[in-house]
C-alpha distance (Angstrom), angle and dihedral (degrees) to the residues before:
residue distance angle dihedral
X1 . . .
X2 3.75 . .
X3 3.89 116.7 .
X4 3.97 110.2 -100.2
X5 3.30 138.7 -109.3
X6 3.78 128.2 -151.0
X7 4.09 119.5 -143.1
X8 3.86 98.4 -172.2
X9 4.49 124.2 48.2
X10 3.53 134.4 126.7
X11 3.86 100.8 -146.7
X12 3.53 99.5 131.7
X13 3.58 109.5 98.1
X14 3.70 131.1 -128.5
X15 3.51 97.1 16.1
X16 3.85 102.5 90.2
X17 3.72 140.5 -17.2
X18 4.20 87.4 -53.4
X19 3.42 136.1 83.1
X20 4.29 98.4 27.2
X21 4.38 84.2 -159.4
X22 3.99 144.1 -5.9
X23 3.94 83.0 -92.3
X24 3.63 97.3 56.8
X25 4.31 88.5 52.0
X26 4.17 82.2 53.9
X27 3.50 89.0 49.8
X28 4.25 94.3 49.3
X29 3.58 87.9 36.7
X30 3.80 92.7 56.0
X31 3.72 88.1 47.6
X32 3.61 96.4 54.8
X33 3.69 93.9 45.6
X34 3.33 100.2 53.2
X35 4.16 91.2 47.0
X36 4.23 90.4 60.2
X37 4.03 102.6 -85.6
X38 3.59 117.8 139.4
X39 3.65 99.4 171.4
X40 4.15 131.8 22.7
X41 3.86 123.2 175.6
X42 4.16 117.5 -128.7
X43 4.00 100.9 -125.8
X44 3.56 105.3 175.7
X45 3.96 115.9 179.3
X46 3.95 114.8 -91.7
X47 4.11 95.3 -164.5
X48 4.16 115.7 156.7
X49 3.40 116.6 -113.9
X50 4.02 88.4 10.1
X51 3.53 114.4 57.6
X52 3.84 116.5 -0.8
X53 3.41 112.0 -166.3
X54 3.43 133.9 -175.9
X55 4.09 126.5 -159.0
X56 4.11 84.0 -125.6
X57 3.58 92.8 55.2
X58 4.14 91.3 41.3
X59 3.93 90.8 42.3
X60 4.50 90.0 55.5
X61 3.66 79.5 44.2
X62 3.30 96.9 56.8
X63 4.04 94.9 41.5
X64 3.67 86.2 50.3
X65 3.20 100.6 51.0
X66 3.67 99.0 40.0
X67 3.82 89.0 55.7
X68 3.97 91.3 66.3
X69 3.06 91.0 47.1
X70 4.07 94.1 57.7
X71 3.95 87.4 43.9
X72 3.97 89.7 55.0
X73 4.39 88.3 45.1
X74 4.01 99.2 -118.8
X75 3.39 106.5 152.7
X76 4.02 89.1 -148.8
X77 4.28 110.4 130.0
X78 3.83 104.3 -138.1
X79 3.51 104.0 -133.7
X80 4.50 128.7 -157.1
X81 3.65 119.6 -118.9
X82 4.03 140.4 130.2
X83 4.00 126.4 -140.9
X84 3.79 97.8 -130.5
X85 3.61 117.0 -148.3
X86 3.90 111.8 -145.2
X87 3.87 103.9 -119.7
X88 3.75 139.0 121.9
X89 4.21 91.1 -82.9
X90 3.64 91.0 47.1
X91 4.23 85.9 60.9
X92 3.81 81.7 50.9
X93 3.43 102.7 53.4
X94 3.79 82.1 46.3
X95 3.66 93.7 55.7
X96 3.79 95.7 39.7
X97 4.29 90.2 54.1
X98 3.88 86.2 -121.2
X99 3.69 96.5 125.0
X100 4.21 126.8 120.6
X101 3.38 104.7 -134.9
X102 3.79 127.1 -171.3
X103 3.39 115.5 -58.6
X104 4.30 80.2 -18.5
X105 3.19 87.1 -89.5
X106 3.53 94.4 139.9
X107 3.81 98.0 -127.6
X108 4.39 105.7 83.9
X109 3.39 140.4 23.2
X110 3.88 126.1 -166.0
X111 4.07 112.0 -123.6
X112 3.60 136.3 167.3
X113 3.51 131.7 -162.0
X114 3.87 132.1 -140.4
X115 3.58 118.2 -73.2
X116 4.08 103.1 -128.0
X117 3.86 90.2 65.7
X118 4.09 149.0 -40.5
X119 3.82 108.8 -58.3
X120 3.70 116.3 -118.6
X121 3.88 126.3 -109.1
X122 4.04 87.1 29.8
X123 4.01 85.3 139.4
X124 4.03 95.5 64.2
X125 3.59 88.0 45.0
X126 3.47 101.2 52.8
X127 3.76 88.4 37.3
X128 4.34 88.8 55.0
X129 3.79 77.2 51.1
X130 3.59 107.3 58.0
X131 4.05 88.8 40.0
X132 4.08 74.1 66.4
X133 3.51 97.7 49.9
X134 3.78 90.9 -111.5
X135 3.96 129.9 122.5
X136 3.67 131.9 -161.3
X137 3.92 117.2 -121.9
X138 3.97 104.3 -169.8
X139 3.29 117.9 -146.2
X140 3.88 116.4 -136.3
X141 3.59 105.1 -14.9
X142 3.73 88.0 172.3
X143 3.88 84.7 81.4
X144 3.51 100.3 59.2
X145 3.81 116.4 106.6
X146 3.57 96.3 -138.0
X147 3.69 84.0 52.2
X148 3.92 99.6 45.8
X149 4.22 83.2 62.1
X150 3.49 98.4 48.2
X151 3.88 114.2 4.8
X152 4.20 82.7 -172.4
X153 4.18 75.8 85.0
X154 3.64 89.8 75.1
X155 3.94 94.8 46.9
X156 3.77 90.9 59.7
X157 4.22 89.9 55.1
X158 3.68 92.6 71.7
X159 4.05 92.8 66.3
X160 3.64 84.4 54.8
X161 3.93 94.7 53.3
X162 3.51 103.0 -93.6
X163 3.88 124.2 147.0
X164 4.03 114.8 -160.8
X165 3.71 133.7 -141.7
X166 3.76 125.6 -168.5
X167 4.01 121.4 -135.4
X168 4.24 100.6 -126.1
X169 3.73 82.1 -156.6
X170 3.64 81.8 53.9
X171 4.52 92.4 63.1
X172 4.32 81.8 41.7
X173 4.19 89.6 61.1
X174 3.50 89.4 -123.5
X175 3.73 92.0 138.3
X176 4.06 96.2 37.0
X177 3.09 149.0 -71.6
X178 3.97 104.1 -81.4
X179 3.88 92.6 50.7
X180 4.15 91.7 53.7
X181 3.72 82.9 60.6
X182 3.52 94.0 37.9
X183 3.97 90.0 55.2
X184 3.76 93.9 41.7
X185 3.55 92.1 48.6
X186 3.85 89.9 52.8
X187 4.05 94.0 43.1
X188 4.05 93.0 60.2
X189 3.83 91.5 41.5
X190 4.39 85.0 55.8
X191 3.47 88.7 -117.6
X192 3.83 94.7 148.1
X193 3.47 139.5 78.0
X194 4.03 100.8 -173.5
X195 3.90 139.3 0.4
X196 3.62 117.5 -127.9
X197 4.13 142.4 -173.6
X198 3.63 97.1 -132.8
X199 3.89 83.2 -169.1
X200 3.77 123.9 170.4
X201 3.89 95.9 -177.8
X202 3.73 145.3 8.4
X203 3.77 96.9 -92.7
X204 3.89 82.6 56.1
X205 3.42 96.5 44.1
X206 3.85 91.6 50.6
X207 3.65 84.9 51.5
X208 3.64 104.2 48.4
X209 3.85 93.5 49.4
X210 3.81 95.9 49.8
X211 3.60 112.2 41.6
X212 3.51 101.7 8.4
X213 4.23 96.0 56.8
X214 4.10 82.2 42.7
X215 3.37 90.9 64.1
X216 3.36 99.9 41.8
X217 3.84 84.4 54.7
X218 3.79 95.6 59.4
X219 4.06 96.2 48.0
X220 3.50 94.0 46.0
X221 3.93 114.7 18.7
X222 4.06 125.0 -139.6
X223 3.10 94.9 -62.7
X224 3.95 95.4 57.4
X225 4.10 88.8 39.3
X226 3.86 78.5 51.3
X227 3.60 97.6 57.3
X228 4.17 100.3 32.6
X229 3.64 88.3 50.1
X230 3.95 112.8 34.5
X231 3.70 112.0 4.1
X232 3.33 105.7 51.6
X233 4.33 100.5 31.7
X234 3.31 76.9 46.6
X235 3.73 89.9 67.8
X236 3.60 93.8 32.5
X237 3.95 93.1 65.5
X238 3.70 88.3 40.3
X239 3.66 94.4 55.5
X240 3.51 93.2 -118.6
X241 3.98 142.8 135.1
X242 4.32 110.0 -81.4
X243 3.42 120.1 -143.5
């Protein structure tokens, strides 16, 4: 089994509601060394009004951070990336080419959409996207209210050019009851394309790589661990085709 690679943490500090100091992205980094990751991409939230990101500001972030990690020995590669959320300056940024996407590769950017339900007009968006060479991978759809009443919602989003990640604090109930289903309803109907932490803090991050990868394990075997959490985030931060 390759090592893994996780698409979706806040461990950069200072940037959103993550990583409270340098220490505490040590600490998370440490934890997902030691549980098999080589590689996890720094997705801190880009929400108007809230938490305005740039991809400057996330790249120093990213160099910064990635230096203390070095100087403490974790062999953990720091990756670039932005957690988009899906709003009317999000299209802009789209539209404008100012977007981070995964690993900048140019090929996908991480989004999420509002929790109540799926946004309207999400097909001409994701079809302005594609005519830019850019797809959407959406980040816990199992938390989506729309979803949570009819998780067949989130099967219709890959015809419109969606990729889909599941939350491992999702499988570890961390977010509820209703969404664990939700998520394991999703895995065994090969919704997904990757697994992710999603973690905003150590205690998360602890979390996420214990019981939430365990779980994962036992719906899907290796094989699927294999595939949600090296194969295919392999190919997302190498800008190529998932399975």
């Amino acid at each position: 089994m390759g090592s893994f690679i996780d698409l979706h943490s806040h461990i950069l500090p200072g940037l959103d509601e993550g990583a409270r100091s340098t220490e505490e992205s040590v600490a998370m980094a440490k934890a997902f060394s030691s549980s098999g990751f080589s590689s996890v991409v720094a997705t801190p939230h880009v929400i108007t009004g809230l938490y305005p990101n740039k991809p400057q500001a996330i790249q120093e972030g990213v160099e910064a951070v990635a230096q203390a990690f070095e100087t403490e020995g974790i062999p953990l590669k720091l990756l670039p990336g932005a957690e988009y959320y899906w709003d009317f300056e999000f299209f802009k940024m789209m539209e404008n080419d100012q977007l981070l996407t995964i690993n900048g590769n140019g090929r996908y950017v991480l989004v999420e959409f509002p929790f109540l339900s799926i946004p309207r007009g999400i097909e001409e968006v994701a079809f302005k996207m594609g005519m830019k060479g850019i797809k959407p991978l959406l980040a816990h759809p199992e938390r989506n209210g729309d979803i949570i009443k009819d998780f067949r919602k989130a099967l219709d989003l890959e015809k419109w050019g969606f990729y889909l990640h599941v939350d491992l604090l999702s499988l570890c109930g961390v977010h509820g009851p209703d969404v664990k289903k939700t998520a394991e309803l999703l895995i065994k109907n090969n919704a997904f394309h990757a697994a992710a932490a999603d973690c905003h803090s150590l205690t998360q991050t602890q979390e996420a790589l214990a019981g939430g990868i365990q779980r994962l394990k036992k719906i899907v075997g290796d094989n699927g661990v294999e595939k949600l959490l090296h194969t295919n985030p392999l190919a997302f931060i190498e800008g190529n085709l998932p399975e």
